[in-house]
Backbone as a chain_set.jsonl record, in Angstrom:
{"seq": "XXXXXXXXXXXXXXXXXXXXXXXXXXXXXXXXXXXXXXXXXXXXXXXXXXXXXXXXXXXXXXXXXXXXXXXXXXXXXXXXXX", "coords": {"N": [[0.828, -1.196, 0.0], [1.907, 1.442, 0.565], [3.581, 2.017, -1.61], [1.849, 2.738, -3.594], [0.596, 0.271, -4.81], [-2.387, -1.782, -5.444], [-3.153, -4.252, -3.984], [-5.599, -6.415, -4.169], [-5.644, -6.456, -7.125], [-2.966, -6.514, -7.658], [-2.58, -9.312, -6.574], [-3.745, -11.008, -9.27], [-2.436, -9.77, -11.062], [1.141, -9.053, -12.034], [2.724, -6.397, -10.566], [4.419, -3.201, -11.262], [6.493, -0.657, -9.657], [7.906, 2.042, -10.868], [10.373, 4.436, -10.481], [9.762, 7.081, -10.74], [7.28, 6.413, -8.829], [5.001, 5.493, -9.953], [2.774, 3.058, -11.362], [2.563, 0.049, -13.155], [0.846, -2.829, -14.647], [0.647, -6.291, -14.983], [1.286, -7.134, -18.856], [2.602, -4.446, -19.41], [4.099, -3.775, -17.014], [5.969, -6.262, -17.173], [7.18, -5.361, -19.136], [7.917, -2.602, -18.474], [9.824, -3.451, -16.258], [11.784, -5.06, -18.018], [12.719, -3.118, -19.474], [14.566, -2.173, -17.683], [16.644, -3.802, -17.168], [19.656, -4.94, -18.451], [21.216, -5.223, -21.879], [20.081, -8.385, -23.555], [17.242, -7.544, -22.999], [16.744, -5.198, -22.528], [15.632, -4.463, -24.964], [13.876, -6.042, -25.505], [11.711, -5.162, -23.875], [11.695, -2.572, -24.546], [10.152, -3.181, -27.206], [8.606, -5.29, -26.463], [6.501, -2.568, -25.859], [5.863, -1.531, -28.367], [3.36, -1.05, -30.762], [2.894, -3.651, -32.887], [3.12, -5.566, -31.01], [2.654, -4.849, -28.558], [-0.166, -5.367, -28.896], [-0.672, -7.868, -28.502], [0.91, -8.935, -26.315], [-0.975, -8.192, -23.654], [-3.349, -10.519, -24.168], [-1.769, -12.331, -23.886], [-0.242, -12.586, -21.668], [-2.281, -12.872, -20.037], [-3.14, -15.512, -20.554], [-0.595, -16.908, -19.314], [-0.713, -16.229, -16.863], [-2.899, -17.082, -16.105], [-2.209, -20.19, -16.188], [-0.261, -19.909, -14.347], [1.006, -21.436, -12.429], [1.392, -23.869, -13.291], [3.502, -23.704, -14.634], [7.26, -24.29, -14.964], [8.596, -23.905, -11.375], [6.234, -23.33, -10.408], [3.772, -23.349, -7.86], [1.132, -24.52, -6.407], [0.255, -21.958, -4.653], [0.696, -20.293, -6.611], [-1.639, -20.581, -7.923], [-4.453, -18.977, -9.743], [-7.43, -17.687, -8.214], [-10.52, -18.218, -8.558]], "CA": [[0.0, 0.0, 0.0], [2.629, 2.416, 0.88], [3.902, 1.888, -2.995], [0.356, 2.949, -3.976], [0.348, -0.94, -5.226], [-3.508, -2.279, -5.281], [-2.822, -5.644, -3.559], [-6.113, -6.904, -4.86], [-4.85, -6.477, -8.338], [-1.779, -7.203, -7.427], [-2.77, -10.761, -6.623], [-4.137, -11.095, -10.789], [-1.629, -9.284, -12.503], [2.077, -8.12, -11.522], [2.785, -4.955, -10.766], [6.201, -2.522, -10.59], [6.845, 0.654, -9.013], [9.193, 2.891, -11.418], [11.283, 5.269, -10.079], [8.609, 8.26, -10.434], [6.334, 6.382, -8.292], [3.993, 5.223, -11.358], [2.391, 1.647, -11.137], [2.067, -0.597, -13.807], [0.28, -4.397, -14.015], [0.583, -7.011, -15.92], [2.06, -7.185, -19.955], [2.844, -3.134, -18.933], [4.962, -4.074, -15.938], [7.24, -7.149, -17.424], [7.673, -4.552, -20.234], [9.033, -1.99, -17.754], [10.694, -4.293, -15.66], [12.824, -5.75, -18.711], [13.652, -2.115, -19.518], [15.547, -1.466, -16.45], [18.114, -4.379, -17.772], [21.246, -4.622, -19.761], [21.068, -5.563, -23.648], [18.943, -7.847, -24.735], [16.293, -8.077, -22.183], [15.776, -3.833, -22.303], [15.137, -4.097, -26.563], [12.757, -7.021, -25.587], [11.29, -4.629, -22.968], [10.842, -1.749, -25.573], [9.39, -3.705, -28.31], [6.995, -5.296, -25.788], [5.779, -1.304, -25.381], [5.354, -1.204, -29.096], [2.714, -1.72, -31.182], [1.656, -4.378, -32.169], [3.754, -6.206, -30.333], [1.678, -4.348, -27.058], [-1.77, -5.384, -28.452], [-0.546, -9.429, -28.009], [1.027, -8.935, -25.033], [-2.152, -8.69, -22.667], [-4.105, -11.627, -23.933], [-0.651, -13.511, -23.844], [-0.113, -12.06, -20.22], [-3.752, -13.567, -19.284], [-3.409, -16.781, -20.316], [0.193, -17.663, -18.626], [-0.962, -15.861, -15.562], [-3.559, -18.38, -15.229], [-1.582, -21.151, -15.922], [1.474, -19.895, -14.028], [0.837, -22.374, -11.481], [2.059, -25.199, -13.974], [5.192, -23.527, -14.964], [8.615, -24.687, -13.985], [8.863, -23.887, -10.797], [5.274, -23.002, -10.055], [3.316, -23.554, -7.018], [-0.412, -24.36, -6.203], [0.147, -20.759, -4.196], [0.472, -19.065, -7.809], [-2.851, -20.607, -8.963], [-5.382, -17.465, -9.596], [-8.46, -18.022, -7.812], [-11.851, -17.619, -9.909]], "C": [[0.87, 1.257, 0.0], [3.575, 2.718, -0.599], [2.779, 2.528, -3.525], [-0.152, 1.336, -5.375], [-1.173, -1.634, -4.911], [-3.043, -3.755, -4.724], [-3.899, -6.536, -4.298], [-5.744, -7.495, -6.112], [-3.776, -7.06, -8.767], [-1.62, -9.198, -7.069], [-3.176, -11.857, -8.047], [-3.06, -11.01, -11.403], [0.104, -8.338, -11.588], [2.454, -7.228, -11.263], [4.331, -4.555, -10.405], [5.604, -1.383, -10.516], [7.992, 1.023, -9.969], [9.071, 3.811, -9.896], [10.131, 6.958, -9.657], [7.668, 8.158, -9.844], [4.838, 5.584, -8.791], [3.734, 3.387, -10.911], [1.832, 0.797, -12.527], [1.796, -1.958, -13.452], [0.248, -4.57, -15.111], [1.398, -6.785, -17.385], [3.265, -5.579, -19.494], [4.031, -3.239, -17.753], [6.124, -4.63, -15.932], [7.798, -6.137, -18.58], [8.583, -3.208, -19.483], [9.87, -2.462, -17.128], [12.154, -4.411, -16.71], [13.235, -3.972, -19.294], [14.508, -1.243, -18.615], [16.216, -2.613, -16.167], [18.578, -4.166, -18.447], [20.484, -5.681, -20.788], [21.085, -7.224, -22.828], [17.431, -7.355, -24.234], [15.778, -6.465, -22.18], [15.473, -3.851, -23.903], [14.041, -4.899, -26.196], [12.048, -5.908, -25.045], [10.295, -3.24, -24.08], [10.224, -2.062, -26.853], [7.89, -4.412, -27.604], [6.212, -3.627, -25.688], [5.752, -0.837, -26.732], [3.992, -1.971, -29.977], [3.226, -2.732, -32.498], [1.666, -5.843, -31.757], [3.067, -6.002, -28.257], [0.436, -5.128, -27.321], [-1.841, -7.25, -28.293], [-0.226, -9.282, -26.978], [0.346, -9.257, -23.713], [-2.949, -9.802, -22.879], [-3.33, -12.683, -23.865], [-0.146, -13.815, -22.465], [-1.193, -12.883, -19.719], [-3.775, -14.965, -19.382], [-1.944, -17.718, -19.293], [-0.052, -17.025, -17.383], [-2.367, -16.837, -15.034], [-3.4, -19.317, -15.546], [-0.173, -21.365, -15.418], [1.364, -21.218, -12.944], [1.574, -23.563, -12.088], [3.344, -24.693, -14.819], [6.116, -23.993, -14.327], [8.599, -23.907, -13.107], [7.858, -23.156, -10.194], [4.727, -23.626, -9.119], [1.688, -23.725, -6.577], [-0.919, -22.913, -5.474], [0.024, -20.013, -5.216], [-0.696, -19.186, -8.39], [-3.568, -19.539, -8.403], [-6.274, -17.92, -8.786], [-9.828, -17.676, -8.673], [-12.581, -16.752, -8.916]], "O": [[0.422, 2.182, -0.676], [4.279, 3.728, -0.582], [3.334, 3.191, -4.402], [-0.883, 1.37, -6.365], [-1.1, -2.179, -3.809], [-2.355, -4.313, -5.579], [-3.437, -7.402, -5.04], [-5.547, -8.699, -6.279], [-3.542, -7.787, -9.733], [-0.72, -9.995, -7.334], [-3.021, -13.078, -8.032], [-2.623, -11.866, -12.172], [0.105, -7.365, -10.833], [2.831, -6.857, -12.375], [5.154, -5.13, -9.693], [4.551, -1.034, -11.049], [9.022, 0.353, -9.898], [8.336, 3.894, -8.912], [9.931, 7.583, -8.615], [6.88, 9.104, -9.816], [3.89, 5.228, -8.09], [4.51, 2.708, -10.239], [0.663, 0.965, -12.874], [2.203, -2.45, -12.4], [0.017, -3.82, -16.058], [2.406, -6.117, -17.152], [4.478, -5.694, -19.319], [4.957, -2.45, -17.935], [7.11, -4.246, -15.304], [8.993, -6.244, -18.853], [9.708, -2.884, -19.866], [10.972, -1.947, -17.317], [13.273, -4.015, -16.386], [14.445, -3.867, -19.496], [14.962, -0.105, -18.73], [16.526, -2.736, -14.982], [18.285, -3.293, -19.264], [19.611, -6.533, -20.625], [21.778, -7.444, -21.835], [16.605, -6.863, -25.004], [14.597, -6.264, -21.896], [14.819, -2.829, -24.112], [12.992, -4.416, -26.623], [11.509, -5.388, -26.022], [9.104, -3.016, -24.297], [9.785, -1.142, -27.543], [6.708, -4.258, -27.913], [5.042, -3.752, -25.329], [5.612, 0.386, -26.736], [3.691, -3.16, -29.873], [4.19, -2.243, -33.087], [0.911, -6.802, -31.918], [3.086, -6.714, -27.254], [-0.155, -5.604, -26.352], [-2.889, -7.836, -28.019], [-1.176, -9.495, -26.225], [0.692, -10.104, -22.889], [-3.4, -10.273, -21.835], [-3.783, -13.825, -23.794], [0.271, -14.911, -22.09], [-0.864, -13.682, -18.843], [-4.307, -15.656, -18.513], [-2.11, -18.798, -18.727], [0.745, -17.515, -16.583], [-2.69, -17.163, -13.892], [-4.433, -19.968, -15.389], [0.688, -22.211, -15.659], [2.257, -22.011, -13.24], [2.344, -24.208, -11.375], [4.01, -25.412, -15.564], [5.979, -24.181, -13.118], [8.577, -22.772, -13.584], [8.245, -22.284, -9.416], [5.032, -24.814, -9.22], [1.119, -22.641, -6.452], [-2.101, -22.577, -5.545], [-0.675, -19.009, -5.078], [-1.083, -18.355, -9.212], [-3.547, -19.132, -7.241], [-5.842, -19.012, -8.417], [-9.859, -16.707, -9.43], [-13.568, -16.107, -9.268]]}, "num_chains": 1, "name": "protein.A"}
């Protein structure tokens, strides 16, 4: 809370805190995230934040977020709840 991070939300869809305070979730988030690494992982980062490479992103985001649970090294704690 003290992030101004929705926890709710935050339990759906990932969220980061930049630097200015700003909150993104979900596709929006791993896309900032990977631009605050070193080469290659910040070009991935800014091509996820173009189009239309952005407008896959979220329904690609939705479906491994509710099957993160069965990823390598996933946990019955990551399954979403309906």
């Amino acid at each position: 809370a003290a992030l101004g991070v929705d926890a709710a939300r935050a339990g759906r869809e990932i969220p980061f805190v930049g630097t200015d305070g700003s909150v993104r979730y979900g596709a929006p988030a791993i896309a900032a995230a990977l631009r605050t690494c070193g080469a290659p992982w910040r070009q991935a980062g800014w091509l996820l934040e173009r189009w239309p490479v952005r407008a896959l992103a979220a329904p690609i985001y939705a479906v491994v977020a509710q099957f993160r649970h069965r990823l390598p090294g996933g946990t019955a704690a990551c399954r979403l709840q309906p």
